[in-house]
C-alpha positions, 0 to 999 in steps of 0.5 A: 226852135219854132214859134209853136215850140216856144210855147206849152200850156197844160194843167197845174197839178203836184207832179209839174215838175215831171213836166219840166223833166220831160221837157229837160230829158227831151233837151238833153237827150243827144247832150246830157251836159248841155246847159239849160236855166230854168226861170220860175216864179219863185226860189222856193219853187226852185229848191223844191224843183232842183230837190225832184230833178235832182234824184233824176240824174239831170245835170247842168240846170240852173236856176233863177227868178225872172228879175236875176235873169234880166239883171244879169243880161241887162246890167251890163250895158246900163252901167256902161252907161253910168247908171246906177241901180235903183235901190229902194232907199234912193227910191224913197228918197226921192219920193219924199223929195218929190212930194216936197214939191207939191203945190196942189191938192196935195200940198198940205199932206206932202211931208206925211208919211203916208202921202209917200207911201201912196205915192210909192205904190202909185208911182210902181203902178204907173210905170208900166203905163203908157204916154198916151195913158198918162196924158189921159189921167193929167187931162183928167185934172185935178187930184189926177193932174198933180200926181201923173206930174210928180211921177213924170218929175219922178221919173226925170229924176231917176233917169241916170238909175235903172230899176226891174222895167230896165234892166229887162229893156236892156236885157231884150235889146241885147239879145237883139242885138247878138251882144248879152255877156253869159247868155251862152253860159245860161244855155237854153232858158226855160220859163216855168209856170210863169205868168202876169209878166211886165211889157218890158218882161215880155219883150225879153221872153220875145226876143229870146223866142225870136232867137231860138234860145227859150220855151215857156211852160205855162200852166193852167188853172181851168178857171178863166179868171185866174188864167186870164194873165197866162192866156194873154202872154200865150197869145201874145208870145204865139200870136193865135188864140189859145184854149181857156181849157187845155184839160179836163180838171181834176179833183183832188183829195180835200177836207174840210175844218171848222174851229172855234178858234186859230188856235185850236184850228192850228192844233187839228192842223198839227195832229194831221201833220203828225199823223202824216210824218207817223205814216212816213211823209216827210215833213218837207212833203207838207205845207202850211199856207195862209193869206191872212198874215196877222194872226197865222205868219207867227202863230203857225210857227209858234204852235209848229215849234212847241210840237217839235216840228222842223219849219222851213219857209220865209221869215216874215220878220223884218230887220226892225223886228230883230234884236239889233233893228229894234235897238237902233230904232227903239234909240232914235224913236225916244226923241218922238216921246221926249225920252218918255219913261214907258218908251226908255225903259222898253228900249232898256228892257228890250235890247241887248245893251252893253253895260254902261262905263263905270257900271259892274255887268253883274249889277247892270239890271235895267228891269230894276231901273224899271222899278226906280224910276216908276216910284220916282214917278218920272215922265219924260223930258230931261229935266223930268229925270233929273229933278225926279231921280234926284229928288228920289235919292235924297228923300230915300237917304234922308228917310233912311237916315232919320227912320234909322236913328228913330229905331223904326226899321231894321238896318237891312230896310235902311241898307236897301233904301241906300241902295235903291237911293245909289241906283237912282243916280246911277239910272240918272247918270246913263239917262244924262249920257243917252241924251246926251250921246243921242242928241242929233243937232250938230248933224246936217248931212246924211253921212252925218246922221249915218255916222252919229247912227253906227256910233250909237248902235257901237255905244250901246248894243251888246260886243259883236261877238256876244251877239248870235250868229243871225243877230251879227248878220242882221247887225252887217245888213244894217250897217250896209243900209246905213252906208247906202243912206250916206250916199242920199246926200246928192238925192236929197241934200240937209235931211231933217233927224225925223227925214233920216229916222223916217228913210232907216225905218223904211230901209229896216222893213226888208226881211230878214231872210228865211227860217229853217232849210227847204227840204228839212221842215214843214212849208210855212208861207203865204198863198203865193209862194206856193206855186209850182212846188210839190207837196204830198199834202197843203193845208190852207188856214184862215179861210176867212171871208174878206181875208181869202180873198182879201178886198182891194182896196181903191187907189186914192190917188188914181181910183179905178174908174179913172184908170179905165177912163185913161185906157185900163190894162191894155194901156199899162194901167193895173185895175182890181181884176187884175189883182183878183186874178192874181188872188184867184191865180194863187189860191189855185196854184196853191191847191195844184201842189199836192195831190190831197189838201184841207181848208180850214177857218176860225169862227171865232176871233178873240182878239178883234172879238167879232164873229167870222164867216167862211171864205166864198172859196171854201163854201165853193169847196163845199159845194163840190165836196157835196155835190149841190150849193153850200151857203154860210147859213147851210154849212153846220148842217154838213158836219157829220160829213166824212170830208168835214170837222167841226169842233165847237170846243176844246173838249169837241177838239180833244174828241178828234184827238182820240181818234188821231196822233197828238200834237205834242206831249201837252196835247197828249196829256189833255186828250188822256185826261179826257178819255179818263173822264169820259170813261166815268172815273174821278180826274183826281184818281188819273197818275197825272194828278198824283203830284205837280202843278195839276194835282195842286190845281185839283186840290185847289179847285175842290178845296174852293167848292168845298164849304170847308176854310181851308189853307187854299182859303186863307186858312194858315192856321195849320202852318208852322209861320208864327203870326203872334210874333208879328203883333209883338215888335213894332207897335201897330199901326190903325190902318194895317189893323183895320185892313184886317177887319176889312179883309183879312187876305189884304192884310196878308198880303200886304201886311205880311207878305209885304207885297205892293203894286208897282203903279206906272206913272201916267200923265199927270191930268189933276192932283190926285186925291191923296196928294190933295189931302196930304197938301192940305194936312201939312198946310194946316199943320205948318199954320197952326205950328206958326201960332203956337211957336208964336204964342199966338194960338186963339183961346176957344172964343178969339177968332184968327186975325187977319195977319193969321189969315194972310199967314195962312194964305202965304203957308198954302201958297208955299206948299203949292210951289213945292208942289208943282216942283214935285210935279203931281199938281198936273195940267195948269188949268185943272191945277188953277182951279184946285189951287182957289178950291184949296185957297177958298176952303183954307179961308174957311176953315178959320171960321169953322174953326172958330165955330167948333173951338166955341161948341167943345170949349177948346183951343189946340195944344199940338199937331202931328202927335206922334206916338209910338214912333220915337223916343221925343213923341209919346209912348206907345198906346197899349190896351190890355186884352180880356186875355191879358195880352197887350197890344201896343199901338203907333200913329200920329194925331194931326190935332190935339185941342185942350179946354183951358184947364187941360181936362177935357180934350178933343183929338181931331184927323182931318179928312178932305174927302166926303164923309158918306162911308163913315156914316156907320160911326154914329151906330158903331164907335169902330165901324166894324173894326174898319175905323180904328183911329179914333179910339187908338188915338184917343187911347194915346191921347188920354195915357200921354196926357194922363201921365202929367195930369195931377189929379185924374186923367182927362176926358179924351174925345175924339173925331173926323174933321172934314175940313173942306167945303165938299165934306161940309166942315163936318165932325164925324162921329157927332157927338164924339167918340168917348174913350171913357165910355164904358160901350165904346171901350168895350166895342173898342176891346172887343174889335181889337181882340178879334183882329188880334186872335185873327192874325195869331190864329192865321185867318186870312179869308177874302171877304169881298164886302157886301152890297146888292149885286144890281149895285156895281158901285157898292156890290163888293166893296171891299175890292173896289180900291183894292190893290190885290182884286186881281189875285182872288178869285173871280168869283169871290162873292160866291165863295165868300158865302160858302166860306163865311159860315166856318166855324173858324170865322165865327168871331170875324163874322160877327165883327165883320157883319155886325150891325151895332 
């Protein structure tokens, strides 16, 4: 074959494969069987090829990429030579290595990860760069010095194994050299649409030139920058100049979509697709492309699948990203997070483990150790999960016991708690063992990591042959990749555990293969794996400026300038307009596919909430749709045209799906529900809204916007629940009473419904204000136990002594110990000042109370009353409502202090956070019914004390003591709350009459507090602190108002909104 018959150049266009069938006829012509191989740019282009010859009769036609071909000519005699193949984890390997070595600028960043991969991409960059280019950057010094001397150590050291630039080296000298094993077998070689070769690439397709044994079909975009790679290799394969522009252009059929979002620019896209397939495209005729991966490589693919529509193309997802991949990763990944409690319970949750020995597989359930060891309140490290787990475990069977025997739950609670208790120690038993089992330490080499890694996957991955089909095969892969890192021991000898997690995380990045089956689905992939298919029609999304075409990026260790310095890309060196070529090259090569083609991009982007602007290609497109220039600010103006949508909303969307095919059941639905509207008629009246979850959504919305308090309200008061029985077991707690004043839907919900928020432990910074206060009650009470078990208690007038002082201080110091054992005291600094904060505030708490025994005349007597709880504290509280129903009350009183003949008494909780919000006790002795204690307790403390007094019940008084020097040592209410006074008992009876005749009746509104709505802090402060705020509505302040008003809510209202 002559020079000028090797080469042909025409135009890209859909029917690229009539060109290559021509030319294959022409071939054969006096030998239908002779063989011929066909070299393309892809093996998607090859399938959708062999699909189009292959209804041509043509026989005897392989195909393969250019790197098979050289592979298959030049591994023979490179492996004659004792060369090994250089894989991409000896690669990496020995990049890491390499860098190792580096004494220079590079020197403090050499065992970052990201130095490697920079060094990677360099190192594949220089390769094809010539001597006199290399000496050129070294001479350059610095920065440039130090990494042309890496790659050359590189390069010496992979100098026994060969990679893609070799093999074709190796594939030209044989054909030179009349020696290459199966070219006869290969026949005539076809390049197709091939461009941007290497120099060795190019010496091949030469040599097989120079041998009569290949032609090149290239092809062309009429654009001189994308052609600029393929008239370079024409001009050199001929050697003569060759036209930039060998036809005149064509001009497809095109449309244009502007969307408010990928979604919905996805779903225009599907209606299309559908349309098409309903007018009998197959759905191997059509495309779906993209050049920005994140969000379109799934999302494509999810939206395509809930449509029901076939997708073929490559799977974007890599060996790590599998069930098994993420397994062994997730398992090596823990040591990162010292067996971080979020990081072993994602891994849990999240892999298909085996169940653990001694562990029933029915009751294996990892999400319930989710929950155990969040209210173990676990962290990380070992000790953490012992001491938690176990200390959770005993509190849980010791509450269990003791609740039981007090009579305080039902033997069901108690057998639960039993339970939990059980699976805590058992969640601590297959912790110990992952530690154990994932402990790397007596590994040295890289068969011992590889080993130690197939023996943990062996441990605790799922059977093999539970596991599907394409996870066994992704589990074969991996223990492949595994075998090949053992034999990094002569590359890169005594690896560290981070090293072999590094070298098996990198080795896991491959794909996974590909989705779906070419010729039975729609083309899903990137721009350029497009090229040299044939498609009826492409859609192009996320035509997004920046993204179509991306920016390139500066080399930071060999910046563009200096390459061109050191010669450029005719000394070897890749700069940026190559890579904008290439950009270029595939978006053109893509839209030559098929015949008809529509672009598409988001303006909005509600992940990275920013705005987008279209791509300078898509406004190119525009601009020749139009006729005349389309600019980013003059694009809106054309979307009446006929070759352009816009939808600036879903209900703009749902209008274009009147007029098209639906995408889906869903879509469909919508699009009805739409025109039903449209038409004037009520949305409640549509067959769709006659039951399931539409119609009860419909109630619900009109059930809100009405002024009725209906059962979407809280209004159960039409149910069949029996509320009263509630309030008739178990004597009633304040707290639960008061969430009911407070807000009736809180108190249903946690009080009824029983339900709670699962709070996960984070790190621990400072104590927190709960634990705080709770340290400081029990230190006051162990104190004041001492003195009275002692006979030591001061009379109203006597001061604490100092022994008492020290006593006291000895008591705190034991409390933060136990503390600091439980772990809730956080960073020790931040726990050292609160330590002194609480020492100081202890020390005076003496005088203050020294101070308020004096004013009210009175000494303690007894902390932590109980009553209503067991049969050795009081008996329950009980007032009797104006109905005649009785209400029973339980609690426990921190304080009791007594004058000297027992007459007047004065109960005391402690508070140790500020008094600003129980500032309304001194107007309303029950706050709304939002502070109930006091009277309760008070109730207790008159009726348990009453029953011994001989003559008359005592005077009860009670207060809030805030017992640190934050609350001022403050008693609220000043004076006390009175029991005996005849307003408080009726404030008090009246309170508990409403809440009471609220729960019977099944009230449960949602009241979100008031305040002024400029005042974030108070506005709504019902919710502030709120467990249950994310289940209102989000405007609950606007419902409240309308709500509010109900006759049903009258007495609330006035409890609730009452200024007394």
């Amino acid at each position: 074959m002559t020079a000028n018959e090797v080469l042909q150049i025409s135009q890209l266009t859909p029917s690229d494969a009539d060109e290559l069938l021509a030319f294959i006829r022409q071939f054969q012509q006096d030998d239908p069987l002779r063989p011929l191989t066909v070299v393309g740019p892809s093996n998607y282009a090859h399938l959708s090829l062999r699909h189009r010859l292959g209804r041509s009769g043509i026989a005897n036609v392989q195909f393969m990429v250019f790197a098979r071909l050289a592979e298959f000519l030049g591994a023979p005699s490179l492996s004659a030579q004792g060369k090994s193949p250089l894989t991409p984890v000896v690669g990496s390997a020995l990049v890491r290595e390499i860098s190792s070595q580096a004494t220079g600028i590079l020197e403090p960043l050499r065992d970052h990860p990201s130095t490697h991969l920079s060094l990677r991409r360099t190192f594949r960059q220089l390769r094809h760069a010539t001597e006199d280019a290399l000496d050129s950057l070294a001479a350059q010094g610095g920065l440039r010095a130090e990494t042309v001397a890496l790659y050359r150590e590189y390069r010496k050291r992979t100098a026994d194994y060969y990679d893609a630039e070799d093999l074709a080296e190796a594939a030209a000298d044989a054909v030179r050299s009349g020696s290459p094993r199966g070219l006869d077998d290969l026949g005539f070689i076809v390049f197709f649409r091939e461009r941007g070769l290497t120099p060795a690439q190019r010496n091949l397709a030469q040599a097989l030139a120079q041998e009569g044994k290949c032609a090149m079909l290239l092809g062309l975009t009429n654009d001189p920058d994308a052609d600029r790679s393929a008239i370079a290799l024409a001009n050199e394969l001929d050697g003569k100049e060759n036209p930039n522009h060998p036809v005149h252009p064509v001009s497809p059929r095109a449309h244009l979509l502007v969307a408010p979002d990928a979604h919905q620019e996805l779903r225009w896209v599907i209606r299309r697709i559908m349309r098409r397939a309903e007018s009998g495209t197959p759905f191997h005729r059509m495309a779906v492309l993209y050049r920005k991966e994140a969000p379109y490589d799934t999302l494509i693919r999810e939206e395509l699948d809930l449509a029901g529509v076939p997708v073929a193309g490559p799977n974007t997802a890599s060996l790590a990203d599998t069930a098994v991949g993420n397994t062994l990763t997730g398992l090596l990944d823990l040591h990162e997070s010292d067996f971080g409690r979020d990081a072993v319970m994602a891994w849990l949750t999240g892999s298909p483990l085996k169940p653990p020995p001694g562990i029933d597989p029915a009751s294996f359930n990892p999400t319930l150790w989710d929950t155990i060891s969040k209210r173990a309140k676990v962290l990380r490290s070992a000790e953490t999960w012992e001491q938690r787990l176990n200390q959770f475990a005993d509190n849980l069977e010791r509450d269990a016991r003791d609740w039981e025997q007090q009579g305080e739950i039902y033997e069901s609670r108690s057998l639960r708690m039993r339970s939990d208790a059980d699976v805590a120690r058992q969640l601590l038993h297959f912790i110990t063992d992952l530690i154990k089992a994932s402990d790397s330490s007596g590994n040295t080499t890289w068969e011992d990591y590889s080993r130690w890694a197939k023996e943990l996957l062996d441990r605790y991955l799922a059977d093999y042959n539970a596991l599907p089909d394409s996870e066994q095969r992704t589990y074969d892969r991996i223990e492949r990749i595994l075998d090949e890192l053992q034999s990094l021991d002569t590359v890169s000898p005594q690896p560290s555990f981070e090293v072999f997690r590094r070298a098996l995380n990198e080795a896991l990045q491959v794909s996974v293969g590909h989705l779906g089956s070419v010729g039975h689905g729609v083309f899903v992939a990137p721009l350029n794996l497009a090229a040299a298919m044939s498609f009826g029609v492409v859609h192009i999304v996320g035509m997004i400026e920046g993204a179509v075409p991306p920016a390139v990026r500066d080399d930071p260790l060999i910046p563009e300038r200096d390459r061109e310095l050191a010669g450029g890309s005719a000394a070897g060196l890749p700069v940026q307009q190559q890579r904008k070529d290439d950009e270029r090259y595939d978006y053109l090569a893509a839209l030559a596919t098929a015949p008809e083609h529509t672009l598409s991009y988001p303006v909005a982007d509600p992940a990275g909430q920013r705005e987008n602007f279209p791509s300078r290609w898509f406004l190119e497109e525009a601009s020749r749709l139009e006729g005349t220039p389309v600019f980013s600010n003059t694009l809106p103006q054309f979307s009446g045209r006929p070759w352009m949508t816009t939808i600036t909303s879903m209900q703009r969307s749902l209008d274009t799906a009147q007029t098209g095919t639906h995408a889906d059941a869903h879509d469909y639905n919508m699009e009805r529900l739409h025109t039903w509207k449209d038409a004037g008629l009520r949305a409640d009246a549509h067959p769709l809204a006659e039951d399931g979850v539409l119609a009860a959504s419909m109630r619900l919305s009109a059930a809100r916007l009405g002024r009725q308090f209906t059962e979407w309200d809280g209004n159960l008061s039409a149910s069949e629940a029996d509320f009263a029985n509630i309030l008739t077991g178990r004597p009633q707690s304040p707290t639960s009473l008061e969430r009911w004043a407070k807000c009736p839907f809180s108190y249903f919900l946690g009080s009824i419904l029983r339900l709670s928020v699962e709070e996960s432990p984070d790190d621990i910074y400072d104590i927190t204000p709960l634990e705080r206060g709770s340290l400081v009650h029990a230190i006051l009470e162990d104190f004041i136990e001492v003195a009275r078990n002692e006979g030591r208690l001061p009379g109203p007038s006597e001061v604490w002594s100092d022994s008492q002082r020290a006593e006291l201080r000895h008591i705190a110091i034991r409390h933060f110990a136990d503390a600091e054992s439980r772990g809730i005291t956080g960073k020790a600094v931040l726990w050292q000042i609160a330590r002194d904060e609480m020492l100081i505030d202890l020390d005076a708490f003496l005088d203050e109370d020294l101070r308020m025994r004096r004013q009210y005349g009175v000494s303690p007597i007894g902390v932590e009353a109980e009553f209503g709880i067991d049969s050795d504290g009081w008996q329950p509280a009980e007032l009797t409502l104006p109905d005649g129903a009785h209400v029973r009350f339980r609690g426990k009183i921190d304080r009791v202090d007594a004058n000297d003949d027992g007459k007047r008494v004065l109960v005391l909780d402690y508070k140790t956070g500020g008094s600003y919000s129980y500032r309304k006790l001194k107007d309303d002795p029950i706050d709304r019914g939002q502070r109930l204690q006091l009277a309760i307790y008070s109730l207790a403390a008159r009726q348990a004390l009453g029953a011994h007094a001989k003559d008359r019940n005592p005077d009860v008084s009670a207060a809030y003591w805030f017992v640190t020097s934050g609350g001022k040592f403050e008693l609220m209410p000043s004076p006390p709350v009175n029991i005996e006074d005849e307003g408080v008992m009726e404030r008090f009876s009246e309170g508990i009459s409403t809440i009471v005749g609220g729960i019977r009746s099944g009230l449960f509104p949602a009241n979100p507090g008031s305040g002024d709505p400029n005042d974030s802090y108070n506005y709504e402060s019902n919710c502030r602190f709120c467990d249950f705020k994310t289940l209102c509505p989000s405007r609950r302040d606007v419902q409240w108002s309308r709500k509010s008003h109900a006759p049903q809510l009258t007495d609330y209202l006035s409890l609730a909104e009452d200024e007394h």
